[in-house]
Every structure is written in structure tokens, then in C-alpha cells.
Phi, psi and omega in degrees: 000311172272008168261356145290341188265306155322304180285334159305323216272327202266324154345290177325296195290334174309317208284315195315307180299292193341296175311324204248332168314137139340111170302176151219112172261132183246124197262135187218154180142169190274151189327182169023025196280344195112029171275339152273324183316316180282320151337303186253057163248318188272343159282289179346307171263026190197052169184302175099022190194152204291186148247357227168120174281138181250184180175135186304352174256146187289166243340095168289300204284145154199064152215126174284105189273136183217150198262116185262158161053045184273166205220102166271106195243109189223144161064349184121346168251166193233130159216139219234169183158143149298131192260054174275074227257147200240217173262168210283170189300003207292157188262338200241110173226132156298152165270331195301303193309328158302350203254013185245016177234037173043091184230143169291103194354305193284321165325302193292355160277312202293329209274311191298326171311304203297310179306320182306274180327303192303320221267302191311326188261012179270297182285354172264308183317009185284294186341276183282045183258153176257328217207105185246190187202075183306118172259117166274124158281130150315350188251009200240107153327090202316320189299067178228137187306304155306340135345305212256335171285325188300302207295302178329300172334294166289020185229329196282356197234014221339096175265132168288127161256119177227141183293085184266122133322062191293172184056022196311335183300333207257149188303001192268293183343122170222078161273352160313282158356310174268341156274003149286151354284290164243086173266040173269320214242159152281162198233092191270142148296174180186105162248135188280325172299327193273318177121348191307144215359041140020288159300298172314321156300316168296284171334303190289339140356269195307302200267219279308293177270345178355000000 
């Protein structure tokens, strides 16, 4: 009898930690998709500070940064969770590519190492996802080999995945597109920058980590 009583208690006591662990959501997508922009859309609104600078050229990120104990609260529920976005995705990165946004030989070497590495500490960091939040342009063809490795990658793991459909504002945005590309997952329009459904987004959240 008490070693029934033991073992309920350390159940318990197990279940307990459990409940109070952080998630960790991870932004994950190919360069210039909005994944810190969507970062600092969801700290801006629930930390009330940015997470990340963005810049039109591609991997401004290239460290993986992460934001702890942000608290989402809709309808009467709370989801608490790690933030990590990381850096984007690539199959290829040139240094050459850096030298048309008037970068210095040497700047555009040291920025392509750094994105090589980043891009290497993105995919190891899958391991320790609960949760990812694949970010997309909308304005971009999906059909692409890095897509299709992200997205594999995250299915080989089975991690929950939900689909951001990014830039919706701007006129080029085919989110159609992107769900014909993967209709396994679900799919938010978005614009991160502007804040456009938004709320929708939270909600898929919520339904994310269940």
C-alpha cells in the first residue's frame, strides 16, 4: 500500500514539472521570409520590446536567438513558451552575393561564414523543438528545394508544424500557392510587419501545442 502511495505521489510530482516546463517554439524558413519580423511582432505584443533587427538583406540573423517565458492569453487560456528564431534556412550561401549590397570583400566573407554556421546551428537546434512555426513569403515561389528540406526535416521529427504564409499585404502574396505546395499543414496568411491577422495566428498557436 505505500509503495502505491509512493508511486502516485512521484507521478505526480513528475506531472507537476511537466506542466511548468517552457515550450520551445521555434521559427524556422529560408532567408528574408519575416521570421524575426514575426518575433518581434509577438514580443512587441505580449514583452512589449522588440527581439531582433531585421534588414533587407539576407541573413541579418545569423545566431540563434531566443526570448524566454513569453505568455499568450486569448479567451481565458495561457500559453507560455520560448521563443526561438532562428537563422534562415539555406542550401547555397556565396559571399559574391553579399558584394551587390556594397559590402566589402572582407565584410561579405566574414557575413557568408557566419550565415554557414548559423544555418548549421538552426538544424541542430530541431532536436529541441516542441513546436515549430515554418515562416514563408508569400511572394516567393514555395516550390523550392529548401522548403522541401525544412519542411522534411520537421516531418522526419515529428514536430507540429503550422505554415505562415508571410507578407500578405504586398501584391505579389499567393497563399494559395502555398498551400498547394503543402497541404499536410496548416496555413496562416500574415503580415508580420503590419500586424494583419494576427489574431489568427495566435488562435493556430494555441491549436499548435495543444
Amino acid at each position: 500500500m505505500a509503495i502505491f502511495k509512493f508511486k502516485n505521489f512521484m507521478g505526480w510530482f513528475s506531472s507537476l514539472f511537466k506542466k511548468k516546463k517552457n515550450l520551445k517554439l521555434g521559427l524556422y524558413g529560408p532567408p528574408n521570409g519575416g521570421k524575426t519580423t514575426l518575433a518581434n511582432r509577438i514580443c512587441l505584443d505580449w514583452l512589449g520590446e522588440e527581439m531582433g533587427s531585421v534588414s533587407n538583406i539576407e541573413h541579418e540573423t545569423r545566431e540563434i536567438n531566443v526570448k524566454e517565458r513569453i505568455q499568450i492569453k486569448k479567451k481565458g487560456k495561457a500559453l507560455s513558451f520560448n521563443l526561438v528564431d532562428t537563422p534562415g534556412i539555406a542550401t547555397k550561401i556565396d559571399y559574391e552575393d553579399f558584394l551587390k549590397h556594397k559590402m566589402s570583400k572582407t565584410e561579405a566573407k566574414a557575413r557568408a561564414k557566419e550565415a554557414t554556421k548559423g544555418v548549421i546551428e538552426a538544424i541542430k537546434w530541431l532536436d529541441n523543438m516542441d513546436a515549430v512555426v515554418v515562416v514563408l513569403d508569400s511572394t516567393v515561389n514555395p516550390y523550392s528545394q529548401v522548403n522541401i528540406t525544412i519542411i522534411g526535416n520537421l516531418a522526419a521529427r515529428n514536430i507540429p508544424v503550422l505554415l505562415v504564409a508571410n507578407k500578405i499585404d504586398l501584391k505579389k502574396s499567393d497563399v494559395k500557392k502555398i498551400a498547394s505546395a503543402f497541404p499536410q499543414y496548416k496555413i496562416v496568411g500574415i503580415s508580420a510587419q503590419r500586424g494583419d491577422n494576427i489574431e489568427e495566428f495566435y488562435d493556430e498557436l494555441f491549436k499548435l501545442v495543444k
